[in-house]
N, C-alpha and C positions, 0 to 999 in steps of 0.2 A: 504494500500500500504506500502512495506518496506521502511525503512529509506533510501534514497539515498547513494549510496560510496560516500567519501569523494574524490572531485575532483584536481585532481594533475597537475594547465596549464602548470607545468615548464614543465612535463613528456611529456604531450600531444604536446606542441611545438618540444620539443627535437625530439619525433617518429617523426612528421611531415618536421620535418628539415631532420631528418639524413635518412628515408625510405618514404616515401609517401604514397608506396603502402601497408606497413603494416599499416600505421596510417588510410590508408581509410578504410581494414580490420577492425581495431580496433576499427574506429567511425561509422563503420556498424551494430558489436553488439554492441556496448553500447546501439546503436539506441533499436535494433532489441529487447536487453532485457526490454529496456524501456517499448516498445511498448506489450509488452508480459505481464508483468507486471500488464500494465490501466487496468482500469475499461471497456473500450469500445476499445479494440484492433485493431478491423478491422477500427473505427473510424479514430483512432489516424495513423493505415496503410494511408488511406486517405490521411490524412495530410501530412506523413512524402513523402508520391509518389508527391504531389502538390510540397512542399519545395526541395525536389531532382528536377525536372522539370524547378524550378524557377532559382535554380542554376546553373542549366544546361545551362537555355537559357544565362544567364547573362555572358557580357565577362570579369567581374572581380570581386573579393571576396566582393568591395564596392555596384556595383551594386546590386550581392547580397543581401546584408543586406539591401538595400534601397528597395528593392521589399520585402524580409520579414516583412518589417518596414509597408512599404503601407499594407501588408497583414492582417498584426494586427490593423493599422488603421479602414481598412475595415470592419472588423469583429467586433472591436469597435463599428462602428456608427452602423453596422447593432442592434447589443443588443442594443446601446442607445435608438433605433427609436424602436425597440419591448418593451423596458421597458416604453419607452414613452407614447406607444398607451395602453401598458396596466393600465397604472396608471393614465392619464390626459383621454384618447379617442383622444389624437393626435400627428402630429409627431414633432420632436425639430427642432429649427432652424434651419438651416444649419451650418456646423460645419465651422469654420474659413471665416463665412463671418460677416462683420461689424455690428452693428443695427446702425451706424453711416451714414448719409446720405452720397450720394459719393462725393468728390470733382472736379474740374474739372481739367484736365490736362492742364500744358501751355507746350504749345513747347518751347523746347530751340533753341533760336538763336547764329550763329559761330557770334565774334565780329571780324568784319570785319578791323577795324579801328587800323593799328599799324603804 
């Protein structure tokens, strides 16, 4: 694969601020070359149609990135549990739960007394 262009955010802000619609142009090919580029094109198509989709549904650039985020989480645990099984014959804990036994919760009581 080529070396990556050397990426410029003050430019890519600047189009985004002052045109929109060129700068969605412009982050279409970038895409587009990217993906032209892989090794696994129609793959990476895949992906880049799911990530359009996710940003679509999302009603702000934050949610966005928090469903990208889950996204890679995802695909994370999926290879962890594949590497799991192939190297042990089983799957890993569950990710972000304790081996700590659980506590019990107390209710908070309002102090009535003033």
């Amino acid at each position: 694969m080529p070396e990556p262009e050397a990426f410029d955010f003050a430019a890519w802000a600047r189009l985004a601020r002052e045109d929109a619609a060129a700068f969605e142009q412009a982050r279409r090919q970038a895409i587009e070359k990217v993906i032209a580029g892989g090794e696994d094109p129609d793959k990476l198509a895949r992906l880049q149609w799911r990530l359009d989709a996710e940003r679509q549904r999302a009603k702000t650039p934050l949610k966005a990135c928090l469903r990208f985020s889950g996204l890679m989480w995802e695909t994370f645990d999926s290879l962890r549990h594949a590497l799991c099984r192939v190297a042990y014959g089983e799957s890993p804990p569950q990710a972000g739960r304790s081996r700590r036994p659980a506590a019990a919760v107390l209710p908070l009581r309002r102090n009535t007394a003033q």
